[in-house]
C-alpha positions as CSV (number, residue, x, y, z in Angstrom):
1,X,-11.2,-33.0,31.5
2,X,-9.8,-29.6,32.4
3,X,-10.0,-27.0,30.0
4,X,-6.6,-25.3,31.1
5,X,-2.8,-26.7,31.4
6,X,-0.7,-24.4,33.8
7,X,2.5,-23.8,32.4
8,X,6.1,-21.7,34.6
9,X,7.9,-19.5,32.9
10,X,10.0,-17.2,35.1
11,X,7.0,-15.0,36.7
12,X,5.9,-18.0,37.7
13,X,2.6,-20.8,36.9
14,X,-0.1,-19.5,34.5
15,X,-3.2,-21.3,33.0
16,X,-3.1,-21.5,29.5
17,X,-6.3,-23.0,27.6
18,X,-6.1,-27.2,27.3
19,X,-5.9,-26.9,23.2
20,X,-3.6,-23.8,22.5
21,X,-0.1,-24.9,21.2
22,X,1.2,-21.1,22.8
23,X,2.6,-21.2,26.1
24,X,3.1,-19.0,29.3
25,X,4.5,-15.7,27.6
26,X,2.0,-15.5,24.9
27,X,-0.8,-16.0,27.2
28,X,0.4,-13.1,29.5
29,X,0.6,-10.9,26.5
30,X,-3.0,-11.9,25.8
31,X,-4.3,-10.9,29.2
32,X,-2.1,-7.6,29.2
33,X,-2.1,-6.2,26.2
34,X,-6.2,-6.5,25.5
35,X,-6.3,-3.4,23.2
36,X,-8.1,-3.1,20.0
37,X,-9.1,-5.5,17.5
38,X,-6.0,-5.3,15.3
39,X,-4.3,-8.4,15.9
40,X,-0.9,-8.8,14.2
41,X,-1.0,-9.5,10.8
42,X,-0.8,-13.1,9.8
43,X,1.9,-11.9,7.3
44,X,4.2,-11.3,10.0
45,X,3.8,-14.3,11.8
46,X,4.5,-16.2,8.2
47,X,7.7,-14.4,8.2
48,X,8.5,-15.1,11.7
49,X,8.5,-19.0,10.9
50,X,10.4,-18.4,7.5
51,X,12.9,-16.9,9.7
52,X,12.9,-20.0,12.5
53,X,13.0,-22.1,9.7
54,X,16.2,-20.9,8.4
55,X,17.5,-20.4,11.6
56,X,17.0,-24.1,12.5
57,X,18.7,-25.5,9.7
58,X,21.6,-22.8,9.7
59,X,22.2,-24.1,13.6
60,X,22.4,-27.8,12.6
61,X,25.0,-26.5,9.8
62,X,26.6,-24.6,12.5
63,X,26.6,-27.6,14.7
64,X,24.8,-25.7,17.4
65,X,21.6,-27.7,17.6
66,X,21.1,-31.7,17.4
67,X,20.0,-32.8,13.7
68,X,16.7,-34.4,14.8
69,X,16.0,-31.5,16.8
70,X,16.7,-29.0,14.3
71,X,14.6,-31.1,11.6
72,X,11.5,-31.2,14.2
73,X,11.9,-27.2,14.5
74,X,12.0,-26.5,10.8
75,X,9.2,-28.8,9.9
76,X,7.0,-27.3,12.0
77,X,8.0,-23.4,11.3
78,X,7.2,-24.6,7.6
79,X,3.8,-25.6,8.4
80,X,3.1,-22.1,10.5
81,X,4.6,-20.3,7.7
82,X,2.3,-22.1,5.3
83,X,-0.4,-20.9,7.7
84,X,-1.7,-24.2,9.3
85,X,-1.8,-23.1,12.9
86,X,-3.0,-19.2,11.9
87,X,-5.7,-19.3,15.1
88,X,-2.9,-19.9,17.5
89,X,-1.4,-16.1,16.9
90,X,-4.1,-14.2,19.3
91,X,-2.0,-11.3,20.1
92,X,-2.9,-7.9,19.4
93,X,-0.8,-5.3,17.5
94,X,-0.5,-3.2,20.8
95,X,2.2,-4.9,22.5
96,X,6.0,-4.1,23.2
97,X,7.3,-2.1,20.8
98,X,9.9,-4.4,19.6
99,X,7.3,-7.5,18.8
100,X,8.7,-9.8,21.5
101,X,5.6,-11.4,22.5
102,X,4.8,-12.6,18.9
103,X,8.2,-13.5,18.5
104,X,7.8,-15.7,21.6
105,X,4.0,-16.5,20.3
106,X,6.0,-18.2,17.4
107,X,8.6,-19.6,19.0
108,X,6.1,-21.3,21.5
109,X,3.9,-23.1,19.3
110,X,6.9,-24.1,17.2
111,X,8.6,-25.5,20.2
112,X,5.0,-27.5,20.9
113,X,4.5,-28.9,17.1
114,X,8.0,-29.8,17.1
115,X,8.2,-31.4,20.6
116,X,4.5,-33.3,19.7
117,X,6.3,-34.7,16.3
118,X,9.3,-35.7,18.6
119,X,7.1,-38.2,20.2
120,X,7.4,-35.4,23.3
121,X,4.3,-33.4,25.1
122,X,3.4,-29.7,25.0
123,X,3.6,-26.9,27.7
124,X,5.8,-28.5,30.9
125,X,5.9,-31.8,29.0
126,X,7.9,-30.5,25.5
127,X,11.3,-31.8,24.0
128,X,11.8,-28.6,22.7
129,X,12.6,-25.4,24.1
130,X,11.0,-21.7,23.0
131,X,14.3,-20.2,23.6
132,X,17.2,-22.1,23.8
133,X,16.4,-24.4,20.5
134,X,13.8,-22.2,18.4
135,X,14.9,-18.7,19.5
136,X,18.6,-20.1,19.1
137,X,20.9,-17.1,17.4
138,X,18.2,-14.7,17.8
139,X,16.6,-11.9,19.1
140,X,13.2,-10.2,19.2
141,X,15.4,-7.2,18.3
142,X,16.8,-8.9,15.3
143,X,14.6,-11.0,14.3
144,X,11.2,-8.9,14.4
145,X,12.0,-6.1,11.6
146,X,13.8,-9.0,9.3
147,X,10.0,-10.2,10.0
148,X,8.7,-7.1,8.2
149,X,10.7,-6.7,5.4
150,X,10.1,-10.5,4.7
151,X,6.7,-9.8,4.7
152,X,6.7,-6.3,2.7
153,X,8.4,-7.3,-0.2
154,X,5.6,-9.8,-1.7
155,X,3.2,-7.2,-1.1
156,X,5.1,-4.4,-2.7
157,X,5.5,-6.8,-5.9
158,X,1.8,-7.6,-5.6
159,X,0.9,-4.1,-5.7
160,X,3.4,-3.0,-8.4
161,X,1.8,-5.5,-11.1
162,X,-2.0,-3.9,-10.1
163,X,-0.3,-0.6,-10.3
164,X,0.6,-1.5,-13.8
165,X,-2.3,-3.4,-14.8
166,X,-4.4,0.1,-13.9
167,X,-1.7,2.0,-15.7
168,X,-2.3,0.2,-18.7
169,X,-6.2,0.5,-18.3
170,X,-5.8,4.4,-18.5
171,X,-3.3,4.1,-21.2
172,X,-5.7,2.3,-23.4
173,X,-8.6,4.6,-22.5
174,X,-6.2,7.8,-23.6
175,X,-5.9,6.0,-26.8
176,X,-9.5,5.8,-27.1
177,X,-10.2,9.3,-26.3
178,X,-7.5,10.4,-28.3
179,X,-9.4,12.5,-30.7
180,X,-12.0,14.1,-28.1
181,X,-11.6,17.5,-27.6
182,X,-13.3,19.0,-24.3
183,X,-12.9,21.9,-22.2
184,X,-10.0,22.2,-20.0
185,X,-10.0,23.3,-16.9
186,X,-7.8,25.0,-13.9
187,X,-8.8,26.4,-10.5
188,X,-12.0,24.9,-11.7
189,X,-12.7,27.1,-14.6
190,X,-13.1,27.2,-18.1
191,X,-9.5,27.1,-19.2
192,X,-8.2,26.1,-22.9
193,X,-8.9,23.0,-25.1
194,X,-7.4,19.5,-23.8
195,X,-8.3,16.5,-25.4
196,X,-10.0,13.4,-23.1
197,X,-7.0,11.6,-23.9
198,X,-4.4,14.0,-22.9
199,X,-6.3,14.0,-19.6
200,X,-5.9,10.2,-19.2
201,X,-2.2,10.8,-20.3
202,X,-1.2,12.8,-17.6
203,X,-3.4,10.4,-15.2
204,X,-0.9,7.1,-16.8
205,X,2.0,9.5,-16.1
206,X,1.2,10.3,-12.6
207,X,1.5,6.6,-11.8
208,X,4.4,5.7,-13.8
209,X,6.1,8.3,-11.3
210,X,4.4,6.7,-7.9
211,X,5.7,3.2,-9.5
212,X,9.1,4.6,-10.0
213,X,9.5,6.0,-6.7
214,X,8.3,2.3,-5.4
215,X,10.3,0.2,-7.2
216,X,13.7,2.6,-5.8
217,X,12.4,1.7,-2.8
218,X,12.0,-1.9,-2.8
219,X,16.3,-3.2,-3.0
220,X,16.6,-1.5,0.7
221,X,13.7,-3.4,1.9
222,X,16.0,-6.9,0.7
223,X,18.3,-5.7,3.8
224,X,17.7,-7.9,6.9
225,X,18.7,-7.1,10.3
226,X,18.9,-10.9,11.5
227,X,22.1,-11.5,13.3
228,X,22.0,-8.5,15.0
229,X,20.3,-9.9,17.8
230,X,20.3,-7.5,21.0
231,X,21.6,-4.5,20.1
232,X,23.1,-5.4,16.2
233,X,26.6,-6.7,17.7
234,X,25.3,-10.3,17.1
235,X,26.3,-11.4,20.8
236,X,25.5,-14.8,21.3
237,X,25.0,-16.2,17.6
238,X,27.8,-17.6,15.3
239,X,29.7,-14.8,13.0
240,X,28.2,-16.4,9.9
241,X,24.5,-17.1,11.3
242,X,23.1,-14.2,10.0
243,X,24.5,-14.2,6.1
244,X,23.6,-17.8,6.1
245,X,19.8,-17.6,7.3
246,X,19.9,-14.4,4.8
247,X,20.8,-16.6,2.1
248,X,18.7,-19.8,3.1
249,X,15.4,-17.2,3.0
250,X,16.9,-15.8,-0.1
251,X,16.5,-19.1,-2.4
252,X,13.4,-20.2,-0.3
253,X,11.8,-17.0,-0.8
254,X,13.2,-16.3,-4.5
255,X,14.4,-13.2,-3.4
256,X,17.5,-11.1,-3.4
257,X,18.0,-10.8,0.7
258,X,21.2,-10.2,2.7
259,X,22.5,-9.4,5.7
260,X,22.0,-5.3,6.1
261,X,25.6,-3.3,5.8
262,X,24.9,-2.3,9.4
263,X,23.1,-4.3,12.1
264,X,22.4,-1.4,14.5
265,X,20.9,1.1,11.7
266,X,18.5,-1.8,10.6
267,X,17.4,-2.6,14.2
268,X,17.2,1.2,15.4
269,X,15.9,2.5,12.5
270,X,13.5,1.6,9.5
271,X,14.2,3.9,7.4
272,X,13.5,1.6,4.2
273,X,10.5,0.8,5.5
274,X,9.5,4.9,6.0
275,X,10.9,5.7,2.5
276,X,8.6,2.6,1.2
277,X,6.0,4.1,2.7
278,X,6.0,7.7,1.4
279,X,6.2,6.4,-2.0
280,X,2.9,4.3,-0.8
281,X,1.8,8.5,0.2
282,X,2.9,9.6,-3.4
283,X,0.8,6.8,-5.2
284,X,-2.5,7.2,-2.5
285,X,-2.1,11.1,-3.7
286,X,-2.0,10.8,-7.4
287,X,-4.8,8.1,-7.1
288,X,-6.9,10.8,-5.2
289,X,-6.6,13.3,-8.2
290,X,-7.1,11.0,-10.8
291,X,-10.1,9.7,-9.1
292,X,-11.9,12.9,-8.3
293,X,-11.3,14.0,-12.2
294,X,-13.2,11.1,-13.0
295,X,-15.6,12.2,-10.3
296,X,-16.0,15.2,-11.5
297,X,-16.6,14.6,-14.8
298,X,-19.0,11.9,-13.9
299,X,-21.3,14.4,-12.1
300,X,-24.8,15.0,-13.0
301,X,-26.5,12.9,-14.9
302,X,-28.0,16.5,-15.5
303,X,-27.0,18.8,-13.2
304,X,-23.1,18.5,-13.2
305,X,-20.4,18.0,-16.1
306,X,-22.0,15.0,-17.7
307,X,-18.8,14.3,-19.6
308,X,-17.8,10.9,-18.6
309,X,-20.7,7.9,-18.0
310,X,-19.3,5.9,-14.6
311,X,-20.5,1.9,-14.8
312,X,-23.5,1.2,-13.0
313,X,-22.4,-1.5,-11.0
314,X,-25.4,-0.6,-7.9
315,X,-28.0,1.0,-6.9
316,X,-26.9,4.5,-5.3
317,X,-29.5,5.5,-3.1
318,X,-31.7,3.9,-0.7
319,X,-34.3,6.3,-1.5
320,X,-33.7,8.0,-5.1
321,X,-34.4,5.1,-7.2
322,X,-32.3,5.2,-10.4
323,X,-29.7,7.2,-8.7
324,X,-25.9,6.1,-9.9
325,X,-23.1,7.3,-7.5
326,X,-19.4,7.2,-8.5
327,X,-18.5,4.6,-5.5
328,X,-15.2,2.9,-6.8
329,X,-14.0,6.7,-6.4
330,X,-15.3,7.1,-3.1
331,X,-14.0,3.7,-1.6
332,X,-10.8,4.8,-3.5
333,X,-10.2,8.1,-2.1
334,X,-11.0,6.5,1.4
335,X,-8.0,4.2,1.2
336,X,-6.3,7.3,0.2
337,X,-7.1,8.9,2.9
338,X,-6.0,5.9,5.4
339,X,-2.8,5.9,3.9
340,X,-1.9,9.2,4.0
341,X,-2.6,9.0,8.0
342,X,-0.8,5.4,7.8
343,X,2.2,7.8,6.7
344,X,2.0,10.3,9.4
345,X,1.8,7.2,11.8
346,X,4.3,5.7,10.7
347,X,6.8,8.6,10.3
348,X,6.4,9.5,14.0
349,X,6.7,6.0,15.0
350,X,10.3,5.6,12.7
351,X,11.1,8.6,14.6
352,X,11.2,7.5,17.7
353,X,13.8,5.1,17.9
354,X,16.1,5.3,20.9
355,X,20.0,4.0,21.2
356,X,19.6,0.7,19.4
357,X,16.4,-0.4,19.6
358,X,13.3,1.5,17.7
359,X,10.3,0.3,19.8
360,X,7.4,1.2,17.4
361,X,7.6,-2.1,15.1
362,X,4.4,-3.8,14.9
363,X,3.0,-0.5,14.5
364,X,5.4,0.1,11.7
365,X,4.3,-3.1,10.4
366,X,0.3,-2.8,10.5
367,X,0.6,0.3,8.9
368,X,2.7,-0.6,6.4
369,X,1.4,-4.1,5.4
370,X,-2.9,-2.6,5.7
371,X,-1.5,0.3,2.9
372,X,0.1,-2.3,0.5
373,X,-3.3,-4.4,0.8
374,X,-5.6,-1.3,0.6
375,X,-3.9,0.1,-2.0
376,X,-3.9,-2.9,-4.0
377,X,-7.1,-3.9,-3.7
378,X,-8.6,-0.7,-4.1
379,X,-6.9,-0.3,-7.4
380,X,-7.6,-3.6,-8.4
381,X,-11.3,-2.5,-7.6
382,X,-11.4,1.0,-9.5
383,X,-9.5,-0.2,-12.5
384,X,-11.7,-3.4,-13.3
385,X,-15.2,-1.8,-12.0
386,X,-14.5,2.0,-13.3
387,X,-11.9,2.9,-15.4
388,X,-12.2,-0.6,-17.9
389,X,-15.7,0.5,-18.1
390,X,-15.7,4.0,-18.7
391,X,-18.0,5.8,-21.3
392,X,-18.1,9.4,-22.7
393,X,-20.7,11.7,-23.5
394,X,-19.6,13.0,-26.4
395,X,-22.6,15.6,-27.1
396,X,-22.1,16.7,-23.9
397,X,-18.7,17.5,-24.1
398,X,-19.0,19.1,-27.8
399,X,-21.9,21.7,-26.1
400,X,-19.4,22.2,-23.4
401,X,-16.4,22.8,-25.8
402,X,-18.4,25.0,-27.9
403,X,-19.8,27.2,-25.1
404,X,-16.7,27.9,-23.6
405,X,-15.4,31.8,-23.1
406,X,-11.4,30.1,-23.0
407,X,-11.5,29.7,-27.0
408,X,-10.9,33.6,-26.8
409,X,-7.7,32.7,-26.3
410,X,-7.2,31.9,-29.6
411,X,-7.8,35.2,-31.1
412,X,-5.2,36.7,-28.6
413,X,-2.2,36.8,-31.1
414,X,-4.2,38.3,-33.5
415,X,-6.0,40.7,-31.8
416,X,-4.4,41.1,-28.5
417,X,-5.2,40.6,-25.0
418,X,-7.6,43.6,-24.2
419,X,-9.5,43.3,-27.5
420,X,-9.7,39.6,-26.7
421,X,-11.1,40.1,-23.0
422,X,-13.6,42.6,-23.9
423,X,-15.2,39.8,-26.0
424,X,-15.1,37.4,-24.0
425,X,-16.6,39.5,-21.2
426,X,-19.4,40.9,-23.6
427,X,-20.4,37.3,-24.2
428,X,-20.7,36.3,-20.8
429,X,-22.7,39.7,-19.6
430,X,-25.4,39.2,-22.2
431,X,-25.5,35.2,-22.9
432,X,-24.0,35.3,-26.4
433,X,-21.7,32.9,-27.7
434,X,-18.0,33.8,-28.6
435,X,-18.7,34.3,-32.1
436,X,-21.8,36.2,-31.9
437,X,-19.9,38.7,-29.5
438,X,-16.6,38.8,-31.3
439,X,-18.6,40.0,-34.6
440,X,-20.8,43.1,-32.2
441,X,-17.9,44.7,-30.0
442,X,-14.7,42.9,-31.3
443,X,-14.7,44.3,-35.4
444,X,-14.6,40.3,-36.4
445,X,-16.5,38.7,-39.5
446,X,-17.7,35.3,-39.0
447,X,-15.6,34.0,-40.9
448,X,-12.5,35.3,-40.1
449,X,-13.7,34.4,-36.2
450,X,-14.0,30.9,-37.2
451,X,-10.6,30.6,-38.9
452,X,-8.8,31.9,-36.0
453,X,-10.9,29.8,-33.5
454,X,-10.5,26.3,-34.1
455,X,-10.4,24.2,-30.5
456,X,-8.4,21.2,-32.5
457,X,-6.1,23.7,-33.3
458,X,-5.4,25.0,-29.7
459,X,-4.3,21.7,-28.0
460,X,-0.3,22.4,-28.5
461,X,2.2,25.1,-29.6
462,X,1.9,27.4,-32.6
């Protein structure tokens, strides 16, 4: 039996393997475009089918396709949107900029599940076209970017409840470190008394702001360009096509979509998509702070600060036995670092759109889509394997707190600045404690040091 079928399309015959349900495009795509590993994301092609779905039934509404036909095509975009035929999407990211060949990927093994269920063949011998039935009221143009936002949203709202669920984990940790009070610290110095859960505060805070800036984000992602098709002027597709596809993904999906305001903007720009995306940069920075505090205060066991006890979860070294390293921090500030270069990537690419057509989507879309899952995952990952598990040293801490030079600061509105400084310098220049030096060089009694120095007193106004 011969392991290929040759199929025309309008460059002519091509062998396509025996048992792939693509056709002649997709196959010319896969010998052209061999570059990389990324292939495109099986999210997209989900959306893709959603989209043919809808489209099919819209055009039996419309009248424009045969009943039986249009049931055949929806039935079998519903079982490659539920991911039945995911090996038959081989293509890589690298392609043409406006995702035409896994449109046509999709289309193709739609039109061959469809014309097989029809009682039909595949390749030459299908009841079902790629174009004219499946592709029906479309275009790559139009079609491709309501692919992405279809498959953003979920993963926005999938990272927005592990955004919150690590929210909360810091919240409750600032409520348990309430009462700790620790050296704080700026440009990596001694600075005045924080408590532990002021720190973790400030940490909850940081994300609260990333998830606002998300969540203002996500209602221009619910914008689809579909009935655009070539260049957003909806040639060659009913006037009410697009609004009703819109509304058919809508209650499929359980989400508020709809036809964009303007067809050309949402096809030549993606704008939504690049505003997403640098709220995806502000979360991947405040992640990177927060995590390097905890890093920091992690450090040691005995040479660094000591202050915070990071779970064990492996061994650290393959040749210091008992060594512990902080690696939920370092796989987190990795992802960090990807998405911050996914945001360059994908600002250039949203910049480059030309006339109507901006011809960097999948590009768009890998980036986009691998941030959503990094990011999620990796916070799902810190917050369950770091921050839930957290422990403090609290002797540590109270040596630290006690030895620093900062509680000078204290004595400042009684004594003044310069008096204050020369203390604090004596102390350091000959290894004495604040105390010990305020009483030689600074005319202070003991006592009267300790009722002006009092680090629970120094963690607010007054």
């Amino acid at each position: 039996m011969s392991q290929t079928r040759t199929e025309q399309d309008g460059f002519g015959p091509i062998d396509v393997p025996a048992d792939a349900w693509w056709g002649a495009q997709t196959e010319r795509s896969r010998r052209f475009f061999a570059i990389g590993a990324q292939r495109m994301p099986l999210d997209i092609v989900h959306a893709l089918a959603a989209v043919k779905q809808a489209a099919a039934e819209v055009n039996s509404e419309l009248g424009l396709l045969e009943p039986a036909l249009a049931t055949a095509i929806a039935e079998a975009a519903a079982r490659v949107a539920a991911g039945e035929f995911d090996t038959q999407f081989p293509l890589a990211v690298w392609q043409t900029g406006s995702g035409t060949q896994t449109n046509m990927n999709v289309n193709e093994v739609i039109a061959n599940v469809a014309s097989v269920a029809l009682g039909g063949g595949v390749g030459s011998e299908r009841r079902v076209h790629p174009n004219d039935h499946v592709n029906r009221g479309q275009s790559s143009n139009d079609v491709f970017p309501t692919a992405m936002h279809l498959a953003v949203v979920p993963r926005v709202q999938a990272l927005l409840a592990t955004l919150v669920r690590l929210r909360g984990a810091l919240l409750v940790k600032a409520e348990v470190f309430a009462d700790i009070v620790k050296v704080g610290r700026t440009h990596l110095q001694d600075a005045t008394p924080v408590t532990l859960g002021q720190e973790f505060e400030g940490y909850a805070a940081q994300l609260a702001f990333a998830e606002a800036g998300l969540r203002r984000a996500l209602p221009d992602l619910c914008a689809l360009a579909i009935g655009g098709t070539a260049v957003g002027t909806g040639l060659n597709t009913h006037p009410e096509f697009g609004a009703r596809v819109a509304a058919r993904l809508a209650a499929r999906l359980n989400q508020p979509f709809v036809v964009a305001p303007n067809l050309m903007a949402a096809m030549a720009g993606h704008e939504p998509l690049v505003a997403l995306h640098g709220a995806l940069r502000t979360l991947a920075v405040a992640l990177n702070k927060i995590a390097n505090d905890i890093r920091l205060m992690g450090s040691g066991p005995r040479a660094g600060l000591g202050e915070l006890r990071l779970p064990a979860n492996e061994p650290g070294s393959s040749i210091m036995p008992g060594k512990v390293n902080p690696t939920q921090v370092e796989a987190l500030t990795m992802v960090c670092a990807q998405v911050m270069g996914h945001d360059v990537a994908v600002g250039i690419a949203a910049a480059n759109g030309h006339f109507e057509l901006n011809v960097y989507k999948p590009l768009i879309a890998f980036d986009v889509l691998d941030s959503l899952q990094l990011l999620t995952d990796a916070m799902a990952s810190f917050s369950a394997h770091c921050v839930e598990g957290l422990e403090v040293d609290e002797a540590r801490m109270r040596s630290l707190m006690e030895n620093s030079l900062m509680l000078v600061t204290a004595l400042v509105p009684h004594i003044g600045y310069d008096r204050a400084a020369r203390i604090a310098k004596h102390a350091q220049a000959n290894g004495l404690s604040l105390r010990e030096a305020a009483v030689a060089v600074g005319g202070l009694g003991a006592e009267q040091f300790d009722a002006w120095v009092d680090p629970a007193g120094m963690l607010g106004p007054g």
